[in-house]
C-alpha positions as CSV (number, residue, x, y, z in Angstrom):
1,X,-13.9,10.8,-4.5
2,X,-12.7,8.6,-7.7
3,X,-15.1,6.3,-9.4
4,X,-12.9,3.5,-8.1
5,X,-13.1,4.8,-4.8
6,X,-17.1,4.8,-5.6
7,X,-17.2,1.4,-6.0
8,X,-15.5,0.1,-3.5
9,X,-17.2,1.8,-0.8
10,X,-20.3,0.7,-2.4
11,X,-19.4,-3.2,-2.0
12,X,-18.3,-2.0,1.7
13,X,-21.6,-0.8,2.7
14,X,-23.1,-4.2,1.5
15,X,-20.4,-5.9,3.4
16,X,-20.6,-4.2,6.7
17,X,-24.5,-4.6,6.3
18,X,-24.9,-8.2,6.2
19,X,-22.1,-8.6,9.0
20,X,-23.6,-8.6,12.9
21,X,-21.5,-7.4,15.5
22,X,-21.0,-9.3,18.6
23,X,-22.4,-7.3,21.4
24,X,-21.6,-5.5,24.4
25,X,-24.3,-5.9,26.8
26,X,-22.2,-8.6,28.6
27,X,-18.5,-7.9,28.3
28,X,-16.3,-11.3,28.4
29,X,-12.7,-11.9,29.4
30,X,-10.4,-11.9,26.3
31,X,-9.6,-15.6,25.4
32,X,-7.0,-17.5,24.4
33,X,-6.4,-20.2,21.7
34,X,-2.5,-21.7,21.5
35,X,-2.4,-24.1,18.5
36,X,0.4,-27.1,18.6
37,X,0.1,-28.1,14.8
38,X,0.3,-26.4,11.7
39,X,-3.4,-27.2,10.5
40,X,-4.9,-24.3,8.9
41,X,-8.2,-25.3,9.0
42,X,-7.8,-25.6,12.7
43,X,-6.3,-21.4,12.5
44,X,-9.4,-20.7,10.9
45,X,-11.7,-22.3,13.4
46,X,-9.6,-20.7,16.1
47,X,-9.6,-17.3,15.1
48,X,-13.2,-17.1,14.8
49,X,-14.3,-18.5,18.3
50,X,-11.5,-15.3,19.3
51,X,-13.6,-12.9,16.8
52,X,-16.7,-14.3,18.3
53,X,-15.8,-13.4,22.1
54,X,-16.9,-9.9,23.3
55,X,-14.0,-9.5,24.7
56,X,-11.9,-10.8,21.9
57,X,-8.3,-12.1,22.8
58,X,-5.5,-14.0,21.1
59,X,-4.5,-16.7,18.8
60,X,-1.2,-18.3,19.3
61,X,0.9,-20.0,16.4
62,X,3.2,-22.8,16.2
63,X,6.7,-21.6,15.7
64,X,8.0,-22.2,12.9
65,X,4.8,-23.8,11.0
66,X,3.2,-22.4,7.7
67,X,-0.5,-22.7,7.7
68,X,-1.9,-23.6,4.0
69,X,-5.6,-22.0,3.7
70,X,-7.2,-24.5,0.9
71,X,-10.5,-22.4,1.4
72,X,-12.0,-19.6,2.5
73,X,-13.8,-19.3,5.7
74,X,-16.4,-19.8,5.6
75,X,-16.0,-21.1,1.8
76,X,-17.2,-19.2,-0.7
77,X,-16.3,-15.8,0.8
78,X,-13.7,-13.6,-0.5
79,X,-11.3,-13.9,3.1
80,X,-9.1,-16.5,4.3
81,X,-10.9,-15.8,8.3
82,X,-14.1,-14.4,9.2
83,X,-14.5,-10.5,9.1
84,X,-13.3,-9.1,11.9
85,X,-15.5,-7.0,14.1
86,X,-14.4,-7.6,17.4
87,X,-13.8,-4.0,18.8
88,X,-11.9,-5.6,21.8
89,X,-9.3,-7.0,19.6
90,X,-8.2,-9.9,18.0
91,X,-4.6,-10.7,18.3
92,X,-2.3,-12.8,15.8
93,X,0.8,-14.0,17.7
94,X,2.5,-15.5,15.0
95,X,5.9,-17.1,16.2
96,X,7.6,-16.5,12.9
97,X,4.7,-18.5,11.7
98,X,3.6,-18.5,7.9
99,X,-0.5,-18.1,6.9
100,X,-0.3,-18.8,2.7
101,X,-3.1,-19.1,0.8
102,X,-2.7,-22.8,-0.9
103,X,-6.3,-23.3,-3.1
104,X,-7.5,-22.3,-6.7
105,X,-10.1,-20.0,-4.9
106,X,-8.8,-16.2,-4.7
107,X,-9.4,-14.6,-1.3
108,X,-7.3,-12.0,0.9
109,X,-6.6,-13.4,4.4
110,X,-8.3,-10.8,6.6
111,X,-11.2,-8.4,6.4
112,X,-11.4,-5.8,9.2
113,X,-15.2,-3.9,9.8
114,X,-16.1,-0.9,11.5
115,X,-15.2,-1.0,15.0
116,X,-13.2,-4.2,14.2
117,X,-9.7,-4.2,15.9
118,X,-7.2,-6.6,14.3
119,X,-3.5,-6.6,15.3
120,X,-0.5,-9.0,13.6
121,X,2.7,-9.6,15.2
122,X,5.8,-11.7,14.0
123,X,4.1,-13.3,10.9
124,X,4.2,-13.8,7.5
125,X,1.4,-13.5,5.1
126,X,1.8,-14.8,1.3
127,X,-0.2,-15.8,-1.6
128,X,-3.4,-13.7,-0.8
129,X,-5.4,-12.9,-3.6
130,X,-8.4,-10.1,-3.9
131,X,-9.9,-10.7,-7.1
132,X,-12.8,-9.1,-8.5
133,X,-15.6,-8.6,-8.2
134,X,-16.8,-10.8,-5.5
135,X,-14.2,-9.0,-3.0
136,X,-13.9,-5.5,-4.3
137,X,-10.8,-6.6,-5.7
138,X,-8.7,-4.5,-3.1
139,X,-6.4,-5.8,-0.2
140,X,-4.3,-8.8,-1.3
141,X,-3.7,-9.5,2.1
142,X,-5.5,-7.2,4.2
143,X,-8.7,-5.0,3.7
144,X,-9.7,-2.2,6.3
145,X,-12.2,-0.2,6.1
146,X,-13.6,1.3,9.7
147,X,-11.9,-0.3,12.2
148,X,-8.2,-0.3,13.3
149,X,-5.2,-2.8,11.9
150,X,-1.4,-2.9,13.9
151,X,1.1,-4.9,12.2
152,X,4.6,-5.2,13.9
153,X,7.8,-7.8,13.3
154,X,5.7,-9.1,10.2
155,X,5.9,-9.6,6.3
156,X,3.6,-9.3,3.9
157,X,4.9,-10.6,0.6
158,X,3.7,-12.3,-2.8
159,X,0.2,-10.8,-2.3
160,X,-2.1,-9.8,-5.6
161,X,-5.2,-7.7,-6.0
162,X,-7.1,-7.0,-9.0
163,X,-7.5,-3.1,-8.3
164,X,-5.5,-1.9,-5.5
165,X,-3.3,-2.8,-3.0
166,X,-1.5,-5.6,-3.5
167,X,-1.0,-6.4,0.0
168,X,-3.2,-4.0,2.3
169,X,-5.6,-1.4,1.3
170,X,-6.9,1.2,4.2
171,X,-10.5,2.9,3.7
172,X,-11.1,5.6,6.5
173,X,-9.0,3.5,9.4
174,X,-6.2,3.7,11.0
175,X,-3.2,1.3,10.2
176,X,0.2,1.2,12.0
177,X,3.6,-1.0,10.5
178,X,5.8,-1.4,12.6
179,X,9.3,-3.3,11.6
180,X,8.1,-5.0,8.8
181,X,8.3,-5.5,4.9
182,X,5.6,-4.8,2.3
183,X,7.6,-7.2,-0.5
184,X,7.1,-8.3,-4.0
185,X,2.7,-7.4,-3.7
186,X,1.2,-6.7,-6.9
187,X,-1.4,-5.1,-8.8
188,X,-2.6,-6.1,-12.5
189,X,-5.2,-4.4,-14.4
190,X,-6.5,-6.2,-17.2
191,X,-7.7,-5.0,-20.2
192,X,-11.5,-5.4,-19.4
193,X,-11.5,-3.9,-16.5
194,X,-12.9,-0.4,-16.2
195,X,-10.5,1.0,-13.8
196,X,-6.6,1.4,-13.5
197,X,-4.6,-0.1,-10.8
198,X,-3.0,1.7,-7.8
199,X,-0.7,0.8,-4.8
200,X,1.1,-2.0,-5.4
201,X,2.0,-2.3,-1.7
202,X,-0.5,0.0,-0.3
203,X,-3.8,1.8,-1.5
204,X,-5.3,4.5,0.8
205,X,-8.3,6.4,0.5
206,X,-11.3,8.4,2.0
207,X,-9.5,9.9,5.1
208,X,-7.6,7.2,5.8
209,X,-4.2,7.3,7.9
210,X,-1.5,4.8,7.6
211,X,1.9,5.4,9.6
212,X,4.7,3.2,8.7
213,X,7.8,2.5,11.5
214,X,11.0,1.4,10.9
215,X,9.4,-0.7,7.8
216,X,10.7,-1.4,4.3
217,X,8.0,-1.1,0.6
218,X,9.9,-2.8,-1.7
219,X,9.5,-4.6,-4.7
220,X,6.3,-4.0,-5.3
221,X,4.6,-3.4,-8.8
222,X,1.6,-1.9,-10.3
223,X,0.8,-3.1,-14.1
224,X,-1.6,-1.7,-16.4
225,X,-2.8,-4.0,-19.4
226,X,-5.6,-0.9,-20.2
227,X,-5.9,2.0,-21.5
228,X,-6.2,3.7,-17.7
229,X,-3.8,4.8,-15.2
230,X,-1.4,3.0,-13.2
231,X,-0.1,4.4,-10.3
232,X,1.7,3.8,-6.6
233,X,3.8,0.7,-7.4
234,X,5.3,1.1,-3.8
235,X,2.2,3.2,-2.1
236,X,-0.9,5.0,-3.2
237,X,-2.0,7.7,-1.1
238,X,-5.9,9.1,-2.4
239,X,-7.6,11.8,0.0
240,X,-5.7,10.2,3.0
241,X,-2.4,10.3,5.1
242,X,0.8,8.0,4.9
243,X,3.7,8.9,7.4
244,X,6.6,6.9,7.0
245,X,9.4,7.4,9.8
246,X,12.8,5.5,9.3
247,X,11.7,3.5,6.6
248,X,12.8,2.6,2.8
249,X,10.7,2.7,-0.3
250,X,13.1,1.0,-3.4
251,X,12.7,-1.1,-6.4
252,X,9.1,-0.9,-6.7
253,X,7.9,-0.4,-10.5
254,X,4.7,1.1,-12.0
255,X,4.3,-0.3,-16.2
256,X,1.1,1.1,-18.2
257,X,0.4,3.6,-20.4
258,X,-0.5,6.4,-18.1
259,X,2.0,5.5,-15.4
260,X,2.9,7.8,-12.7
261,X,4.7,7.5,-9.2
262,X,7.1,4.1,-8.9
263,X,7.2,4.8,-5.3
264,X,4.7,6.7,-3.8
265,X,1.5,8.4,-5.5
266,X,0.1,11.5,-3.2
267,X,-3.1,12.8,-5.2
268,X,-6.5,14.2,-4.5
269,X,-6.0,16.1,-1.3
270,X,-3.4,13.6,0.3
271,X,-0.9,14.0,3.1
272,X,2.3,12.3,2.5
273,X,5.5,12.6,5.3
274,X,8.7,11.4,5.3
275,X,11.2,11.1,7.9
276,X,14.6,9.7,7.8
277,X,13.4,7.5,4.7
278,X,14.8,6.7,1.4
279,X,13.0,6.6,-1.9
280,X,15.7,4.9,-4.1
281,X,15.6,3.0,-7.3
282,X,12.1,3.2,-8.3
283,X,10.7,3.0,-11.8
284,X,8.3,4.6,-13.7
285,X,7.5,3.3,-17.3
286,X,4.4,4.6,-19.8
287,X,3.8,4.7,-23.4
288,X,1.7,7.6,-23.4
289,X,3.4,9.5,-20.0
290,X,5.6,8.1,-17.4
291,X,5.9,11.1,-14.3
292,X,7.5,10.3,-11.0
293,X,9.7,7.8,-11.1
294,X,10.5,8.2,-7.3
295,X,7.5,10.3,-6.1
296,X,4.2,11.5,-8.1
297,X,2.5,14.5,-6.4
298,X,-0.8,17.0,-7.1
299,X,-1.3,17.3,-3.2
300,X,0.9,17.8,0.1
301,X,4.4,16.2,0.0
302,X,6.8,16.9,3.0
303,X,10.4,15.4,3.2
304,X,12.9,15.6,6.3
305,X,16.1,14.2,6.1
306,X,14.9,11.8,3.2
307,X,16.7,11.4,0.1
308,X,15.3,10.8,-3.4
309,X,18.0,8.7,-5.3
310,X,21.2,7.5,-4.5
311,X,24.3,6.6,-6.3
312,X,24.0,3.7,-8.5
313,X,20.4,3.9,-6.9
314,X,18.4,6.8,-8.7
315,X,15.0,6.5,-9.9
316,X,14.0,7.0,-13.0
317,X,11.2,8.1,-15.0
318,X,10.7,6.4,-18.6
319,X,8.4,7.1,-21.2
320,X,8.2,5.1,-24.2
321,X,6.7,7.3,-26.8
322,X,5.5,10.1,-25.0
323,X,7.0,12.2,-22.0
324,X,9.3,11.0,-18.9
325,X,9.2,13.9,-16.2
326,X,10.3,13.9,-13.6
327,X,12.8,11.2,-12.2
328,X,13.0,11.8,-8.7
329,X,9.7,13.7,-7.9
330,X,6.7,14.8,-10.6
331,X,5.2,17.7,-8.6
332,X,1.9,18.7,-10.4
333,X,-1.6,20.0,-10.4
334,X,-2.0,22.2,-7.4
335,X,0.5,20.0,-5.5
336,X,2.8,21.3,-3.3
337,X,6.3,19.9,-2.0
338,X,8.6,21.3,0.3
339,X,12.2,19.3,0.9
340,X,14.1,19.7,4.1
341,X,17.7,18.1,4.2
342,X,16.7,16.0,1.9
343,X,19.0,15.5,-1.8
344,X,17.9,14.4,-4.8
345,X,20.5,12.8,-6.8
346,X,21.6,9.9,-9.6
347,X,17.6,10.1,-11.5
348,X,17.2,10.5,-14.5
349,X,14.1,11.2,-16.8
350,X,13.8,10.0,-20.8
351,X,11.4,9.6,-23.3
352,X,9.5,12.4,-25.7
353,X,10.8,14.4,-24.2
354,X,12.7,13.6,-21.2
355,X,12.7,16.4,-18.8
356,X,13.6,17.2,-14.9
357,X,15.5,14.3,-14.1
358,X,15.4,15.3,-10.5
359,X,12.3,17.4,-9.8
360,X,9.7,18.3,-12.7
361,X,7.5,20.9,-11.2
362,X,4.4,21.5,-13.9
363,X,3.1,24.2,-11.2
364,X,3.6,27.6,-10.8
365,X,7.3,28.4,-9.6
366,X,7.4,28.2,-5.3
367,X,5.5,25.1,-5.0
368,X,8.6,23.7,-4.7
369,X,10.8,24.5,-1.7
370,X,14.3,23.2,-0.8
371,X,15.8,23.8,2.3
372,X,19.5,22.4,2.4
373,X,18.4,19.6,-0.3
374,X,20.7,19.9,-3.3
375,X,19.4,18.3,-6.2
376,X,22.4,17.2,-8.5
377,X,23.4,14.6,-10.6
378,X,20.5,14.2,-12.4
379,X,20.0,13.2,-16.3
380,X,19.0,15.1,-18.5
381,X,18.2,18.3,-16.0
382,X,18.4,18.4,-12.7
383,X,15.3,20.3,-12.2
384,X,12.3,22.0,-14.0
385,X,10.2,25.3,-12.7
386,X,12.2,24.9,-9.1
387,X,13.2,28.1,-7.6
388,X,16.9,28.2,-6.1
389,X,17.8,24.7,-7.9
């Protein structure tokens, strides 16, 4: 486990400790709470009688409406609702609705315990804000750690946290997006902070499994202003699972001195699997290394039937000052990667040096297998330490 990782779960134990769950003795029918204006103090109030109910139920928004948070609830916490904990379920039927954060305070919108079941459907969530250290600093929009979140139909855009995950950060849960967009989240780290930033979009850790439908990580950046790493500007992935089926990981970007995977970072004994998905123009750019412009890896990396780069569309790993490896896919450490139907084309790798547009592979030859994936078209190599490219 990372320091980061340390401290985090740290602040979750003193969380989860201070929280009481409803109980169980005497199971209640789920409820129901339809609002008919676009009062956000009135969401707030709503969604904890729902959270308060054994047997949780659903909140119903106003088509159309966007409901402006001025304050947490209750104030002076770091979330926009009260911590979830309702293992029954509390259900977001947004509408097409809008939840923004619109006050000077920082706070993420939701909060999700052990045991605690939260699902959103059809609703946009913008302006969140994790700052630290009050909040951990993870989670922009969403925080889990121990219970279950389902997304589906929703966007999460414009989010920030301090650390990581710019719009949703998974500890040890389960998370499922379906048909929705992780857009334009970021994480900053500033220069007094002791820790890097990781997962623009996304941050996963500590066994965690997030599975991602049909769903589109875009635009999403990671900044360093330190002297740590930076890392994930599309997803971080850290001694957990990510799945993404059908889905599209582009024009996220990762800036810092150490700076490694624009897309998608798979490190410390991580599972990352993609299906049918695209990791396309995604950027990379460090002044002491810049490694993976499309996809850093040191763990498990499997690809079916997804390409890395496109025409006009490569990724690209820049270092300014130091080395660029690795355009398409940095495959190091112990890492292994194994490519099925799945082309890596148009990346492109430069700095001091600039090397393995396509595929760097700093391990041993045979950690890196391609099955009917011709990688081509790459600048200034198409591949280094890859058999059979």
């Amino acid at each position: 486990m990372t320091l980061r990782r340390s401290l985090v779960l740290a602040v979750v134990g003193t969380a989860a400790a201070s929280v009481a769950v409803p109980g169980t003795a005497s199971a209640a029918a789920p409820v129901s709470r339809t609002l008919t204006s676009c009062n956000g103090a009135q969401l707030q109030q709503a969604v904890a009688q729902v959270n308060s109910n054994s047997g949780g139920g659903s909140v119903k928004l106003k088509r159309g409406c966007t409901y402006r948070l001025t304050q947490a609830d209750p104030a002076g916490t770091p979330n926009g609702f009260t911590q979830i904990t309702n293992s029954s379920g509390v259900t977001i039927q947004g509408n097409g609705a809008t939840i923004k954060r619109d006050s000077a305070s920082k706070f993420r919108f939701f909060e999700v315990l052990s045991g605690g079941v939260l699902t959103l459907d059809h609703v946009t969530l913008t302006n969140g804000h994790a700052a630290s250290p009050a909040n951990a600093a993870v989670g922009g929009a969403v925080w889990l750690h121990g219970g279950q979140v389902t997304i589906s139909r929703s966007c999460l855009k414009r989010n920030t946290a301090d650390l990581e995950g710019g719009a949703l950060d998974n500890d040890s849960s389960l998370m499922t997006v379906t048909d929705s967009t992780v857009e334009d989240n970021s994480v900053v780290h500033r220069a007094t902070s002791p820790f890097g930033a990781f997962g623009g979009g996304l941050a996963s850790a500590a066994g965690a499994t997030t599975v991602f439908n049909n769903s589109s990580i875009t635009k999403n950046t990671v900044v360093s202003k330190g002297a740590d790493r930076s890392a994930g500007g599309g997803i971080e992935v850290d001694l957990s699972t990510v799945r993404l089926n059908r889905s599209l990981v582009s024009h996220n970007r990762v800036t810092g001195p150490d700076a490694r995977g624009g897309g998608i970072v798979s490190q410390n004994g991580s599972l990352a699997t993609l299906d049918h998905t695209k990791v396309i123009d995604n950027k990379v750019t460090g002044s002491v290394a810049a490694l993976g412009g499309g996809i850093y890896n040191d763990s498990t990396l499997e690809l079916t039937d997804s390409p890395v780069g496109a025409d006009s569309q490569g990724n690209s790993a820049k270092g300014d000052g130091g080395p660029g490896q690795g355009g398409g896919i940095f495959n190091g450490g112990i890492g292994t990667a194994t490519l099925t139907r799945s082309p890596v084309q148009f990346n492109r790798a430069s700095g001091t040096p600039g090397d393995g547009g396509g595929i760097f592979n700093s391990s041993a030859p045979g950690n890196v297998t391609l099955t009917d994936s011709p990688v081509r078209k790459n600048r200034p190599s198409d591949c280094v330490n890859v058999i059979g490219c």
